[in-house]
PDB file as gemmi writes it, atoms N, CA and C in Angstrom:
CRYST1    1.000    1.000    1.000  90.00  90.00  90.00 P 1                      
ATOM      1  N   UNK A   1     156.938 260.188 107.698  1.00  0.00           N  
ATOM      2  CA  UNK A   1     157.250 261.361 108.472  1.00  0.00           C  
ATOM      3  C   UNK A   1     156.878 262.584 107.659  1.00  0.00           C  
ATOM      4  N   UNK A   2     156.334 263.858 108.421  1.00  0.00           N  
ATOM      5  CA  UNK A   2     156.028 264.758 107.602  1.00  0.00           C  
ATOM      6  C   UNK A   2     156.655 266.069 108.395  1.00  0.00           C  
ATOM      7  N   UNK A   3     157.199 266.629 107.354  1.00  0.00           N  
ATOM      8  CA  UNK A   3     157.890 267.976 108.102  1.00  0.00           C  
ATOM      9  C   UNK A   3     157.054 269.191 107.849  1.00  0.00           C  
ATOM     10  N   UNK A   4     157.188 269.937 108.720  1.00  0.00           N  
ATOM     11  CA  UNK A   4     156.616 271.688 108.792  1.00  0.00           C  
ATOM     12  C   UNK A   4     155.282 271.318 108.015  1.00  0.00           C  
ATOM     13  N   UNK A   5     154.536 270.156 108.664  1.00  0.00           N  
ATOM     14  CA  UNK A   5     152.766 270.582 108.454  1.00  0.00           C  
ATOM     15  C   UNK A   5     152.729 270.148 107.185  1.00  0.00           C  
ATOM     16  N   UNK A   6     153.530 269.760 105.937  1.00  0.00           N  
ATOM     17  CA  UNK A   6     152.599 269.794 104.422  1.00  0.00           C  
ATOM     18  C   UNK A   6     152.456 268.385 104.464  1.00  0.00           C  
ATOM     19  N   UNK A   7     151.698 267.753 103.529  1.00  0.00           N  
ATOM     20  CA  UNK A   7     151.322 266.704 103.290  1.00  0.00           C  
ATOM     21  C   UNK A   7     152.314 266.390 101.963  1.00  0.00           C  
ATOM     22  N   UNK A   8     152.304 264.908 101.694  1.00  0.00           N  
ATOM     23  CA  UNK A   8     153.275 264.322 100.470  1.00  0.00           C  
ATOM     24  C   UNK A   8     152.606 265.046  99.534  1.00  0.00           C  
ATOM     25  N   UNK A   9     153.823 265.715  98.691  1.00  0.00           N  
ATOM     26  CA  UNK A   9     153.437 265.670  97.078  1.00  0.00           C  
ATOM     27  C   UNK A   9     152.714 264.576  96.583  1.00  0.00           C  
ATOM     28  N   UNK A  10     151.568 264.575  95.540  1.00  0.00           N  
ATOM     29  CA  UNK A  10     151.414 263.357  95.064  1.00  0.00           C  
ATOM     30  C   UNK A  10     151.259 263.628  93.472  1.00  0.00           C  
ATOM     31  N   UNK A  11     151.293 262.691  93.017  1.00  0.00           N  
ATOM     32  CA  UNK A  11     151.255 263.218  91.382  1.00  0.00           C  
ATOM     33  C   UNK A  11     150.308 261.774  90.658  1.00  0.00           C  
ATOM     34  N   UNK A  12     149.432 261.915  89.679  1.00  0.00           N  
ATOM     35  CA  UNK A  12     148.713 260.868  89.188  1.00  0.00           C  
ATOM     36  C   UNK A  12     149.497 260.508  87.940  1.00  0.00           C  
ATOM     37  N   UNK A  13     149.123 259.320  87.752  1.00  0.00           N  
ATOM     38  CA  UNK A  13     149.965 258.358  86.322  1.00  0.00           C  
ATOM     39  C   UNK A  13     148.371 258.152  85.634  1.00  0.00           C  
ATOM     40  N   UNK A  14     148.536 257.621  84.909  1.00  0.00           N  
ATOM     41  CA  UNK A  14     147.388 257.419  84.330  1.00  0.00           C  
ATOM     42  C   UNK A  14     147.637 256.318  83.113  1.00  0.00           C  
ATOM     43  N   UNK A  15     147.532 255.625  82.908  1.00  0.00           N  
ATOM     44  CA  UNK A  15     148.295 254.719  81.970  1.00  0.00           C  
ATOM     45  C   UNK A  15     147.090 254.069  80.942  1.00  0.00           C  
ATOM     46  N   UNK A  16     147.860 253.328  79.773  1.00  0.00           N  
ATOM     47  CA  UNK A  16     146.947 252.887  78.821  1.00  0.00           C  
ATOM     48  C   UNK A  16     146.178 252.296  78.994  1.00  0.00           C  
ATOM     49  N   UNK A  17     145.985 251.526  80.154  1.00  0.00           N  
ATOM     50  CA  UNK A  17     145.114 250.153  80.753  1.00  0.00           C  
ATOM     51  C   UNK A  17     143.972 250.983  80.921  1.00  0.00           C  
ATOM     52  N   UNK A  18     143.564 252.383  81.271  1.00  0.00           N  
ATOM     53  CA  UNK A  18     142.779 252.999  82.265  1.00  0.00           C  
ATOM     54  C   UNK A  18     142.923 252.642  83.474  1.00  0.00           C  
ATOM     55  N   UNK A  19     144.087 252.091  84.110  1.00  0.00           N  
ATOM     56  CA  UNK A  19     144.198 252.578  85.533  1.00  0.00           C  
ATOM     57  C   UNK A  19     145.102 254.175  85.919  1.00  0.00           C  
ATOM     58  N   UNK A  20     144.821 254.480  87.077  1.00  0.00           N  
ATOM     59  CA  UNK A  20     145.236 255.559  87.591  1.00  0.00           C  
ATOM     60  C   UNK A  20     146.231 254.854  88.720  1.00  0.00           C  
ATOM     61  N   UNK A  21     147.099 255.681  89.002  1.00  0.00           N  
ATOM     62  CA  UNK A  21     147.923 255.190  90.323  1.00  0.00           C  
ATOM     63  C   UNK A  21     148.837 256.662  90.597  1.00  0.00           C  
ATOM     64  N   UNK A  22     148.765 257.075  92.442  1.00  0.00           N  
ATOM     65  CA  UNK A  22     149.410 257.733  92.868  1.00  0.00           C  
ATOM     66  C   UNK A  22     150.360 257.624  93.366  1.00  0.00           C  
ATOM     67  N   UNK A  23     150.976 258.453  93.297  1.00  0.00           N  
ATOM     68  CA  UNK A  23     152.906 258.162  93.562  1.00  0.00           C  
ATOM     69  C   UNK A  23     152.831 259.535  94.415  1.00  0.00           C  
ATOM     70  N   UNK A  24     153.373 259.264  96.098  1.00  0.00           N  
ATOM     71  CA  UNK A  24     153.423 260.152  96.991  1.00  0.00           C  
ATOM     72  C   UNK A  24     155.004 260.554  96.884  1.00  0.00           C  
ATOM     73  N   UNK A  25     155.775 261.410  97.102  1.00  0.00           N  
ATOM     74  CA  UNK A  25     157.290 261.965  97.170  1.00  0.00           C  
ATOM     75  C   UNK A  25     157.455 262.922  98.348  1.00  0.00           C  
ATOM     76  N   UNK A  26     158.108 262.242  99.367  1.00  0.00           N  
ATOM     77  CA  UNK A  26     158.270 263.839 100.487  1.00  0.00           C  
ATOM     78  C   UNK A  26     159.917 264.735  99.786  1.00  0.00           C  
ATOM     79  N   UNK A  27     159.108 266.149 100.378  1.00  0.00           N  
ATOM     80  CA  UNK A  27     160.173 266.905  99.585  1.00  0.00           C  
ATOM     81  C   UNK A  27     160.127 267.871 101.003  1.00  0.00           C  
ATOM     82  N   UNK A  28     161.737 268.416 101.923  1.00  0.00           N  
ATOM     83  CA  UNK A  28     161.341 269.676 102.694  1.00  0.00           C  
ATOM     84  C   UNK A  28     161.989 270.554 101.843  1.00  0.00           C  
ATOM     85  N   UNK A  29     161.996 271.342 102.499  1.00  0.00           N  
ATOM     86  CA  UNK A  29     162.322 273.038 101.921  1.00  0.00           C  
ATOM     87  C   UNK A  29     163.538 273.773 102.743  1.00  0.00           C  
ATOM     88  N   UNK A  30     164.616 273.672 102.191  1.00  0.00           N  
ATOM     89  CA  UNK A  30     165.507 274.439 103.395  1.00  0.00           C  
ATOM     90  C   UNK A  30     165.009 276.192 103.545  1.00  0.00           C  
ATOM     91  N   UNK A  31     164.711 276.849 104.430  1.00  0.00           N  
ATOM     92  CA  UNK A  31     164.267 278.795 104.519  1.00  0.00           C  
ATOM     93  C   UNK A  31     165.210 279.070 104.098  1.00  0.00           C  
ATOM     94  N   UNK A  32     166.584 278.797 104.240  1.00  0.00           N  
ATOM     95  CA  UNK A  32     167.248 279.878 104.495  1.00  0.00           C  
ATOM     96  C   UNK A  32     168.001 280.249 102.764  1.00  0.00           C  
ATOM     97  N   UNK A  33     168.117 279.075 102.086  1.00  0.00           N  
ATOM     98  CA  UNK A  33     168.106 279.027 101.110  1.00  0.00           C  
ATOM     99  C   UNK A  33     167.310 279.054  99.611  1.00  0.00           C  
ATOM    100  N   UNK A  34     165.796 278.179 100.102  1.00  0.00           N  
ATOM    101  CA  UNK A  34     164.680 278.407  99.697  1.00  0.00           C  
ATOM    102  C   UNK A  34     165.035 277.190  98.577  1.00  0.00           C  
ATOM    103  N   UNK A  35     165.752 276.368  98.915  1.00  0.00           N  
ATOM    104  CA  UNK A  35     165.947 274.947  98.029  1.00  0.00           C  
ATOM    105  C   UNK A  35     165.298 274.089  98.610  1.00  0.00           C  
ATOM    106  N   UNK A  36     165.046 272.960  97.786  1.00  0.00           N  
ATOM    107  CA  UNK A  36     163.489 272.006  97.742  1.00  0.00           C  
ATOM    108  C   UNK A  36     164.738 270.470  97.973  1.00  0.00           C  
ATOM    109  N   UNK A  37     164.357 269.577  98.312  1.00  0.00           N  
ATOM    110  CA  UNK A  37     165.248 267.974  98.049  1.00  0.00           C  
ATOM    111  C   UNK A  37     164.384 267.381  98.150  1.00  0.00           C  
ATOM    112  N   UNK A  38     164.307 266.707  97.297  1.00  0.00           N  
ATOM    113  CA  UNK A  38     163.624 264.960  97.210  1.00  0.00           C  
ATOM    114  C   UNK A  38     164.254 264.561  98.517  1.00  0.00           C  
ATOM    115  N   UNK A  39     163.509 264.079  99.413  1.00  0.00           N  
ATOM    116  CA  UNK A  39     164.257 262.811 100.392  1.00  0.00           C  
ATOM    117  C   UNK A  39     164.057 260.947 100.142  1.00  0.00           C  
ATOM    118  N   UNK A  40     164.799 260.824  99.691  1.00  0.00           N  
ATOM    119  CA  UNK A  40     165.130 259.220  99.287  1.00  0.00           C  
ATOM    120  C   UNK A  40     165.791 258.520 100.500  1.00  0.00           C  
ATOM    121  N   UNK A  41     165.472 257.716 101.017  1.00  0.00           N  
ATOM    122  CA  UNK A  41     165.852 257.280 102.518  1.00  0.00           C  
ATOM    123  C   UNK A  41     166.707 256.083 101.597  1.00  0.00           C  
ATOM    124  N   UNK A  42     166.366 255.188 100.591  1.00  0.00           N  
ATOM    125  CA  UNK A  42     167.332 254.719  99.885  1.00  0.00           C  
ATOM    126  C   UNK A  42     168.226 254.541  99.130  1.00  0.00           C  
ATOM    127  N   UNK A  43     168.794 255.670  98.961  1.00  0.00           N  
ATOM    128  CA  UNK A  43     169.732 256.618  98.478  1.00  0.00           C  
ATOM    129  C   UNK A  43     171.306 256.040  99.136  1.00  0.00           C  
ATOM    130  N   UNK A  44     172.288 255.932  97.955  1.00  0.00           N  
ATOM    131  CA  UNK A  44     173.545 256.157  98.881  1.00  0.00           C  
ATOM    132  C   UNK A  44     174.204 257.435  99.005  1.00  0.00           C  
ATOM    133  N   UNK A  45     173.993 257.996  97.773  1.00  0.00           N  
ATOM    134  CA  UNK A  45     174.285 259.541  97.140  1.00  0.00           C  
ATOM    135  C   UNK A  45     173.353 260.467  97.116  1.00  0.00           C  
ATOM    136  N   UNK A  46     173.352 261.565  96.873  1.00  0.00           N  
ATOM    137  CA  UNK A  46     172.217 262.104  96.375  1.00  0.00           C  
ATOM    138  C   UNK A  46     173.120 263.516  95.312  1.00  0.00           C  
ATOM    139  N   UNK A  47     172.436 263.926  94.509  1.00  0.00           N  
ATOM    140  CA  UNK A  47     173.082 264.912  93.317  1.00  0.00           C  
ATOM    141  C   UNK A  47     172.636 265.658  93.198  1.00  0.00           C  
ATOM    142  N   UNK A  48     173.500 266.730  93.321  1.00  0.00           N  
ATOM    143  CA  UNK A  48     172.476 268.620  93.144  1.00  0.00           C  
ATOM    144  C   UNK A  48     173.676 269.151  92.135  1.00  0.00           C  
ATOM    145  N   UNK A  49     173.061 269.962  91.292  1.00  0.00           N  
ATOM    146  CA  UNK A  49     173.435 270.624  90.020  1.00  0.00           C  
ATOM    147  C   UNK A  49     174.536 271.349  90.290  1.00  0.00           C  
ATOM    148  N   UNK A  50     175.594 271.582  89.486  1.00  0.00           N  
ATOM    149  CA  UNK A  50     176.994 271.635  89.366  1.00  0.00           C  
ATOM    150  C   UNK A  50     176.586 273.355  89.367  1.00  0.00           C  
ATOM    151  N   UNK A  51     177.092 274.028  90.362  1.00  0.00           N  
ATOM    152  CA  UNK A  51     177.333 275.292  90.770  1.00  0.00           C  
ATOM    153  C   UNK A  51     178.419 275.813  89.768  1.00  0.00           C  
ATOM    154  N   UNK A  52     178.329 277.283  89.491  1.00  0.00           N  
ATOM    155  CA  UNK A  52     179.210 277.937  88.130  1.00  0.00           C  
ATOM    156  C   UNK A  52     180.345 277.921  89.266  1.00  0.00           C  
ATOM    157  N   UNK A  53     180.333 278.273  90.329  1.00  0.00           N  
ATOM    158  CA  UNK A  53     181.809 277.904  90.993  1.00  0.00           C  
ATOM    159  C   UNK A  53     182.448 276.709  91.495  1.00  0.00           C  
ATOM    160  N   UNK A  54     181.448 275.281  91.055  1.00  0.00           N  
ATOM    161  CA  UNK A  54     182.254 273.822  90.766  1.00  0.00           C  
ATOM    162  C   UNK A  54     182.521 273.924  89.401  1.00  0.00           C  
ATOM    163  N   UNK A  55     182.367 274.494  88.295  1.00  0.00           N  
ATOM    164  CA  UNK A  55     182.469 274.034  87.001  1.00  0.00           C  
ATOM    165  C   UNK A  55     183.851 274.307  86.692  1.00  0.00           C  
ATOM    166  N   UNK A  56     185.055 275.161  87.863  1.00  0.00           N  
ATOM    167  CA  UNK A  56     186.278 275.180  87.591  1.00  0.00           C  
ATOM    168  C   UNK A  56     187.300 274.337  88.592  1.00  0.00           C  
ATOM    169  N   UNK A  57     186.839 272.907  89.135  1.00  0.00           N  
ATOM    170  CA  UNK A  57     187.168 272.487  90.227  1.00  0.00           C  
ATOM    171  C   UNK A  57     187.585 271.138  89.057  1.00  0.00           C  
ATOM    172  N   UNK A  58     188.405 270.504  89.875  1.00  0.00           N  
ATOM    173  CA  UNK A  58     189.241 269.284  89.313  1.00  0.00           C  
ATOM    174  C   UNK A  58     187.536 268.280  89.387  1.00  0.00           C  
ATOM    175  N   UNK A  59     187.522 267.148  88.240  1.00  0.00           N  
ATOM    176  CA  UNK A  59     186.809 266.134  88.934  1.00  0.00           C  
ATOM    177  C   UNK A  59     187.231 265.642  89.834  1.00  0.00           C  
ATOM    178  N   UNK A  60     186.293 264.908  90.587  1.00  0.00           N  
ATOM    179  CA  UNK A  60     186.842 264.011  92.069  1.00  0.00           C  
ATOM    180  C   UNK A  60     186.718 262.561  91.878  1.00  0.00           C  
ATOM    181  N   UNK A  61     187.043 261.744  92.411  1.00  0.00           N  
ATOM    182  CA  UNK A  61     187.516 260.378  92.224  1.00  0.00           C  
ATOM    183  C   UNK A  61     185.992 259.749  92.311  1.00  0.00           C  
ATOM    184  N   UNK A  62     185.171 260.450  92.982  1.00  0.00           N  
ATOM    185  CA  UNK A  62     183.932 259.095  92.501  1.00  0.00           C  
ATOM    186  C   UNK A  62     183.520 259.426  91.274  1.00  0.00           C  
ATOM    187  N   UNK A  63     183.286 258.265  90.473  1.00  0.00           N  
ATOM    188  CA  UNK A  63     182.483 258.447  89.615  1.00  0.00           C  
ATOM    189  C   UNK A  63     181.115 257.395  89.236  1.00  0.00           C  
ATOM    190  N   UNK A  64     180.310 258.071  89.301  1.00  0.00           N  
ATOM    191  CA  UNK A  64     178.694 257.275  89.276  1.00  0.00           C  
ATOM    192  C   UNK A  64     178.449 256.935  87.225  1.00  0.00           C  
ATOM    193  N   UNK A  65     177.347 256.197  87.311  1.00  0.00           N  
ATOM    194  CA  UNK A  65     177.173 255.996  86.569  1.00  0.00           C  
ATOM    195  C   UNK A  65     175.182 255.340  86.678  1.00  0.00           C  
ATOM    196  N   UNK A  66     174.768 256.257  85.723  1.00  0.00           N  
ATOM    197  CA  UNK A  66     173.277 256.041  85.714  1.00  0.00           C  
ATOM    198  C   UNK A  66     172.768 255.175  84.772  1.00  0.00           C  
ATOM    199  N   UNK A  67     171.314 254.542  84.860  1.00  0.00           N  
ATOM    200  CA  UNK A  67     171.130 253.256  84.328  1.00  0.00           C  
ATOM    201  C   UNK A  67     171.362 252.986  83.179  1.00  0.00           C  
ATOM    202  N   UNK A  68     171.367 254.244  82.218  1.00  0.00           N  
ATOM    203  CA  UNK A  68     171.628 254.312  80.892  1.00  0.00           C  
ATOM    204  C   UNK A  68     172.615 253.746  80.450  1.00  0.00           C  
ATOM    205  N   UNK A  69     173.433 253.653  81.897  1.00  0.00           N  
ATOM    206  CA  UNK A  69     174.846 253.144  81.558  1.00  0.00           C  
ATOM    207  C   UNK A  69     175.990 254.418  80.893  1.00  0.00           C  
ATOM    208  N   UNK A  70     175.383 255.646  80.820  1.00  0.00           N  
ATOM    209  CA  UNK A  70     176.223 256.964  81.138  1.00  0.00           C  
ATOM    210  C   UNK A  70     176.710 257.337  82.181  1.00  0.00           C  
ATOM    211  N   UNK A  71     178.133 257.761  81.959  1.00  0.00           N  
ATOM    212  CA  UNK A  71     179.011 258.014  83.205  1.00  0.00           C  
ATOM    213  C   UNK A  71     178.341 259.345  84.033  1.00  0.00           C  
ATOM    214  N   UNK A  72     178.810 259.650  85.100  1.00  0.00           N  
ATOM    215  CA  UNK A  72     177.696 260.765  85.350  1.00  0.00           C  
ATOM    216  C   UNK A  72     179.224 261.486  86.251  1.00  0.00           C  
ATOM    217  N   UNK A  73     180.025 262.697  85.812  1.00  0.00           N  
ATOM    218  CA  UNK A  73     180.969 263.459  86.342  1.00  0.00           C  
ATOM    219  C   UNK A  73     180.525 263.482  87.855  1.00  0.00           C  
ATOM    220  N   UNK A  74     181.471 263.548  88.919  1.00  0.00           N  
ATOM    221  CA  UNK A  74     180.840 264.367  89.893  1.00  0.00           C  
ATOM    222  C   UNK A  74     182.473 265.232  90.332  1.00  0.00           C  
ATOM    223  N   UNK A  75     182.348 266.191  91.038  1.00  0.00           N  
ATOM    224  CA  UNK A  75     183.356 267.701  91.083  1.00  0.00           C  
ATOM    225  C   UNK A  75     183.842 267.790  92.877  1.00  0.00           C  
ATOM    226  N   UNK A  76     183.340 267.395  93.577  1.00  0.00           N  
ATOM    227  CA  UNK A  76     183.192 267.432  94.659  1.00  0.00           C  
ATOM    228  C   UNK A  76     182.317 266.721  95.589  1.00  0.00           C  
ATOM    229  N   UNK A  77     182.689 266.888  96.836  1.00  0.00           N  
ATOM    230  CA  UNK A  77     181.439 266.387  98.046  1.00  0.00           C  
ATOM    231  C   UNK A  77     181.083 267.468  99.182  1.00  0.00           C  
ATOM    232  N   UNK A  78     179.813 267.516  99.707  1.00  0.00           N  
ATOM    233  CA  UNK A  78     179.428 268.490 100.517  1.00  0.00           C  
ATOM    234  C   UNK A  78     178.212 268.103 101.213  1.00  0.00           C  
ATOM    235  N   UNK A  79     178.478 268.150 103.060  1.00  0.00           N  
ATOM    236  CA  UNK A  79     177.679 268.449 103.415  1.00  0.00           C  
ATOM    237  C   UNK A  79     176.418 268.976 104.023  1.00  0.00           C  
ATOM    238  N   UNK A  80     175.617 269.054 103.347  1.00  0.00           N  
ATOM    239  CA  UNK A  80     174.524 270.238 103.449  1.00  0.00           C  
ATOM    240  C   UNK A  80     173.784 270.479 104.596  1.00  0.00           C  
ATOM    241  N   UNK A  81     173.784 271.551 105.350  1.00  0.00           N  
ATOM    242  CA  UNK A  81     172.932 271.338 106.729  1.00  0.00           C  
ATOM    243  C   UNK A  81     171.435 272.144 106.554  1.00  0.00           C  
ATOM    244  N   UNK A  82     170.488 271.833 105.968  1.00  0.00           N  
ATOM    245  CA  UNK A  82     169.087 272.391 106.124  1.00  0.00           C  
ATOM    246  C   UNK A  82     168.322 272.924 107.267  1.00  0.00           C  
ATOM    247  N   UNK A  83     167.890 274.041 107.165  1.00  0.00           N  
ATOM    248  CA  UNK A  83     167.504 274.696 107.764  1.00  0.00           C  
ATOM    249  C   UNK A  83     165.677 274.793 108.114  1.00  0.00           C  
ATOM    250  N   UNK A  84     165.343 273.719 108.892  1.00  0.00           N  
ATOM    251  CA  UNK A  84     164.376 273.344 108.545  1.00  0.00           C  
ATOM    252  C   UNK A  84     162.800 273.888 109.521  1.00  0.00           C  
ATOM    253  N   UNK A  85     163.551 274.279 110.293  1.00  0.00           N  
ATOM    254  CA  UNK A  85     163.028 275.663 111.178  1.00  0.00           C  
ATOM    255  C   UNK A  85     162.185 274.753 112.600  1.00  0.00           C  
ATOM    256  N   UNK A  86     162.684 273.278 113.095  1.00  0.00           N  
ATOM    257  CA  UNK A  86     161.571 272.396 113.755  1.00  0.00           C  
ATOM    258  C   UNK A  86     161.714 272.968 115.235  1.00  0.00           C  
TER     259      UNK A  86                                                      
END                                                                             
């Protein structure tokens, strides 16, 4: 699926073998805000950067944890309605 006309990001790898390989990522753009999201359709969560007015909020009961096997805080839940102009 492609929103408001752009085509996938794509980005090249290039690796030691000398092969090349492209990796496509759709990303929309909310206007009204002028913020970008990865869309991951396999996603259960998704994580946007801790706002200076979450950084005085209690943590909240989920807590994730990334492959590193580091705990990963989260402060709250919210959801976001994009403004995507269709």
């Amino acid at each position: 699926m492609l929103l408001l006309g752009r085509k996938l990001e794509q980005q090249t790898l290039v690796s030691l073998g000398g092969g090349t390989k492209v990796i496509n990522r759709l990303h929309v753009s909310d206007r009204t805000s002028k913020s970008k999201y990865l869309i991951n359709s396999g996603a259960d969560v998704s994580v946007v950067p801790l706002s200076a007015a979450s950084k005085h909020r209690p943590l909240a009961s989920l807590q994730l944890l990334a492959a590193n096997r580091i705990s990963i805080s989260t402060y709250s839940q919210h959801l976001l309605t994009l403004d995507l102009r269709l």
